[in-house]
Each structure stands twice: as C-alpha cells, then as structure tokens.
C-alpha positions as CSV (number, residue, x, y, z in Angstrom):
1,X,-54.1,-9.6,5.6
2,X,-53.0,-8.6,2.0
3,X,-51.4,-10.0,-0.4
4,X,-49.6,-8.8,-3.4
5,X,-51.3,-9.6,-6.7
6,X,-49.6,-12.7,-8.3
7,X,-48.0,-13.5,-4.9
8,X,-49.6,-16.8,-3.2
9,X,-47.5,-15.8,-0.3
10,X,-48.8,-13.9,3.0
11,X,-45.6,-11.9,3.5
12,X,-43.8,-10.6,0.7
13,X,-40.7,-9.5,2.1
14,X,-38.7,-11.5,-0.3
15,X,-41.0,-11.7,-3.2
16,X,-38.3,-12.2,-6.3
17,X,-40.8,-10.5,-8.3
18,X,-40.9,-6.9,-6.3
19,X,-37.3,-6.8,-4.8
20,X,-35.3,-8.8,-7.7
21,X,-32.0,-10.8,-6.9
22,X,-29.0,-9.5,-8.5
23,X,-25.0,-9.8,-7.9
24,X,-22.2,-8.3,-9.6
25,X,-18.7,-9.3,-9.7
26,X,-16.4,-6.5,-10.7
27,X,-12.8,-7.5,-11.2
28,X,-9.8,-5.1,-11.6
29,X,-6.8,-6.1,-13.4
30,X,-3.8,-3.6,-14.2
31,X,-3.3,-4.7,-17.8
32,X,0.0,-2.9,-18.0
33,X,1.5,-3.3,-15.2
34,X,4.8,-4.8,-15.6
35,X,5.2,-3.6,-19.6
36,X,8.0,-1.5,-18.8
37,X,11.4,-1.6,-18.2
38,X,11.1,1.2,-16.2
39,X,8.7,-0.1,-13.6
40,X,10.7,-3.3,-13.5
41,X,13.4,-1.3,-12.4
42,X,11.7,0.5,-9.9
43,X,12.2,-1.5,-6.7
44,X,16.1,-2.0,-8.1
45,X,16.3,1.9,-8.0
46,X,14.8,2.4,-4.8
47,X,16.9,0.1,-3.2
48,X,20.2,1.7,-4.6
49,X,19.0,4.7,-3.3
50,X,18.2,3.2,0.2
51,X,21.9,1.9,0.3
52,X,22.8,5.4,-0.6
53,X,21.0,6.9,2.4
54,X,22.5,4.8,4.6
55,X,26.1,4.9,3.5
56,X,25.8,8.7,4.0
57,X,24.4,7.8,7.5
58,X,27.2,6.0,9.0
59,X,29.6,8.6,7.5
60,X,28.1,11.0,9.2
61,X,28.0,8.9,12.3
62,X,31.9,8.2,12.0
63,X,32.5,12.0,11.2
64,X,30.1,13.1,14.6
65,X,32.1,10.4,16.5
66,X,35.4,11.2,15.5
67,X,34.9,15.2,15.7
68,X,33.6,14.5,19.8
69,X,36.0,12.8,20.5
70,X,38.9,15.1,19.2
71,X,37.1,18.1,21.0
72,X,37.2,15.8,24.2
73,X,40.6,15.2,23.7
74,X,41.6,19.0,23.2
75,X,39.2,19.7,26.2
76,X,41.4,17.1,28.3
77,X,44.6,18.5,27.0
C-alpha cells in the first residue's frame, strides 16, 4: 500500500491537499434593465399591437361571413 507523502491516510481519493475544495457562486444581475422609458413601455406596445391584430381579424371574419353569404344568396336567387 502507498501513501502519499504528508498524507496519514491509506486512500487518498479526497486528500484536500491534492484535489483542493473550491465553489464559485456567479450571480447575474441586468443593472439596466428597467432605466428606460422605452422598455417600460414595451409590453404596453406589444399589447396595443396584439389588440390591433385581432381587431383586423374579426373584420376580416365579418367581411368573409358577410361576402358567403351574399354569394349564397345570389346562388339561391
């Protein structure tokens, strides 16, 4: 059996001395988010533009209805 020199131990799979314990802690922060106006008013603009969107959709929805059923009705007549 050998030891390593310095080491009392048999085994030195977790001698501190060859392997060393170490942690690090790394934190990320934005430090700028939320400065601007601008990305304050992001969400506000998205959500403008979503209600956009979907006004345009049921127009077009009314629009599709109403123009099949006007060619149904000429088709019946």
């Amino acid at each position: 059996m050998t030891t390593v020199a310095g080491s009392n131990s048999s085994t030195p799979l977790f001698h501190p001395f060859l392997y060393g314990i170490s942690s690090t802690y790394k934190s990320r922060k934005n430090i700028l988010q939320g400065l601007s106006i601008g990305i304050n008013n992001r969400d506000i603009r998205v959500a403008k533009n979503n209600m956009k969107v979907s006004d345009l959709q049921v127009k077009l929805q009314v629009a599709t209805t109403v123009s099949a059923v006007l060619n149904l009705y000429w088709d019946l007549v």
